[in-house]
N, C-alpha and C positions, 0 to 999 in steps of 0.2 A: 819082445812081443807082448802085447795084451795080453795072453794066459800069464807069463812069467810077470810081470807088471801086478795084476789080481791076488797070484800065490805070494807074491812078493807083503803085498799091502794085507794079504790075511795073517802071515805071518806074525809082520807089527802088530797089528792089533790082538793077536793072540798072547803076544808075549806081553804087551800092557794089560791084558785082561788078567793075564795071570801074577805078574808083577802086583796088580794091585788089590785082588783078593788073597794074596799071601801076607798082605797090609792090615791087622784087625783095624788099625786105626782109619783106613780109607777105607777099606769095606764099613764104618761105624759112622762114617761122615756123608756115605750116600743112602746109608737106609734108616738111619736119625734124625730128629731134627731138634732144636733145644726146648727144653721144657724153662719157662722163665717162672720166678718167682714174682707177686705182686708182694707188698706188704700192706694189708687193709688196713682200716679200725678195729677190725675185729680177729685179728690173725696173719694167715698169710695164702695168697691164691696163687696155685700153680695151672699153666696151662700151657698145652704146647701148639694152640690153634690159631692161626694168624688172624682169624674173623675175630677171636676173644678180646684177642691182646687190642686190635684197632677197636674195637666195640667198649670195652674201659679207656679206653684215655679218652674217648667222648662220655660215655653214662659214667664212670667213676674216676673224675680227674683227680681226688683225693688218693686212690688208690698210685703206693711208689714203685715203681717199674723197678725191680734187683738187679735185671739180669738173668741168664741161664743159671738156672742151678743141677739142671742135669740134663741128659739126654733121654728120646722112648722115639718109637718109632707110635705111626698112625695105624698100623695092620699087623694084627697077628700073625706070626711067623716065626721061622726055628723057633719052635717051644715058648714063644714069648704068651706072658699071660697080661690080661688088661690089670690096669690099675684103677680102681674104683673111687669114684667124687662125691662125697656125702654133704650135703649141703646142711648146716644148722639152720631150722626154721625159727629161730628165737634170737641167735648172737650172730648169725653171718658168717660168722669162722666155717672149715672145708676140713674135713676129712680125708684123705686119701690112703686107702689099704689095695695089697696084692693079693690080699687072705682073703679065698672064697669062705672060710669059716667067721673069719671077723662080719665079712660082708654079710654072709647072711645071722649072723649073732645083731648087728647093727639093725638091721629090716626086722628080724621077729623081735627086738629088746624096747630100740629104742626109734622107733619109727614117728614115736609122736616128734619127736625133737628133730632126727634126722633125714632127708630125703635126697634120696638117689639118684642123684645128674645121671648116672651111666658111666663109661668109659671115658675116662681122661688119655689115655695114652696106653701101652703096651712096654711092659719089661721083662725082666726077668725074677721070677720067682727063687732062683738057685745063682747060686755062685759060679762064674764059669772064667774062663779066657778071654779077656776083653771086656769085662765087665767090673765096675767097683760096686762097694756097698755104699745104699744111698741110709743116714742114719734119720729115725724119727725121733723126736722131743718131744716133752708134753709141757707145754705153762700149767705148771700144777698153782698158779694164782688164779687163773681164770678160765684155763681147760683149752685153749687154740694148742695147735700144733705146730712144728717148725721140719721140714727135711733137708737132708743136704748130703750133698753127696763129696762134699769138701772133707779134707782132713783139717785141714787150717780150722775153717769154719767149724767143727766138731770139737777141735782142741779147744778153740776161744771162748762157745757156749759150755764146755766144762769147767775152763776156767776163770770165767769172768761171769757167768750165770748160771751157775749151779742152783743157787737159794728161790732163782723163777724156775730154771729148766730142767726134767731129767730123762734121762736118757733112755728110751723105752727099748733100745736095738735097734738089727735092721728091716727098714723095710720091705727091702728089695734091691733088686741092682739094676745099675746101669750103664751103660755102654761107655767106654774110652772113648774119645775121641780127639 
């Protein structure tokens, strides 16, 4: 019958819905999307916005496409907090903190140098289930920053660019996927 046919078909999709938010990693793949890194001249630009990413490979064809280097979602949710894009007005290098206190330490300190794009993306502020730590660097040669949410990539910059890079902590986390 068409009722049993309907309870039949709600069923299925009851149990795939629950199936796959039992999933961090499929629940982390439909409410993420990838944050890529650029490598400028002057640093490195992350952004997880598909207008960005098309918008540099026309205005900065100089600029090298990495890759994802980690995951955030577009909208705040469970507890996620934005992550902040400070733009150098002098070297072009990008900023990016979690820390409302850095944020506004940055605005009231060093405003002549840096200005505030807004929100790049939303992470998490805290360590939780499903989330790694994303680590920031600092070129203590010339002050850009580098993040990453790789292990590999954290081992490599310790061990093969220590004397450019050190290792400021984490910034934040990011979703498994």
């Amino acid at each position: 019958t068409l009722g049993s046919s309907i309870a039949s078909g709600m069923a299925k999709a009851a149990t795939e819905v629950t199936r796959l938010f039992s999933d961090p990693k499929a629940v982390a793949s439909l409410l993420y999307k990838p944050v890529v890194r650029f490598r400028t001249p002057a640093g490195y630009f992350y952004t997880s916005s598909q207008s960005e990413i098309d918008s540099i490979a026309i205005q900065n064809p100089s600029w090298i496409l990495e890759g994802v280097a980690m995951f955030g979602s577009s909208q705040t949710n469970w507890g996620l907090s934005p992550v902040h894009r400070f733009r150098n007005k002098f070297t072009g290098s990008y900023l990016y903190t979690i820390s409302e206190v850095e944020k506004q330490t940055v605005i009231d300190n060093y405003s002549a140098y840096f200005e505030l794009e807004g929100t790049a993306w939303y992470s998490s502020a805290l360590p939780g289930t499903g989330f790694n730590p994303v680590y920031r660097f600092r070129n203590i040669t010339n002050g850009p920053h580098i993040w990453t949410a790789s292990e590999v990539d954290k081992a490599a910059i310790l061990v093969n660019y220590s004397a450019i890079f050190v290792l400021e902590g984490i910034a934040f986390y990011t979703p498994v996927t």
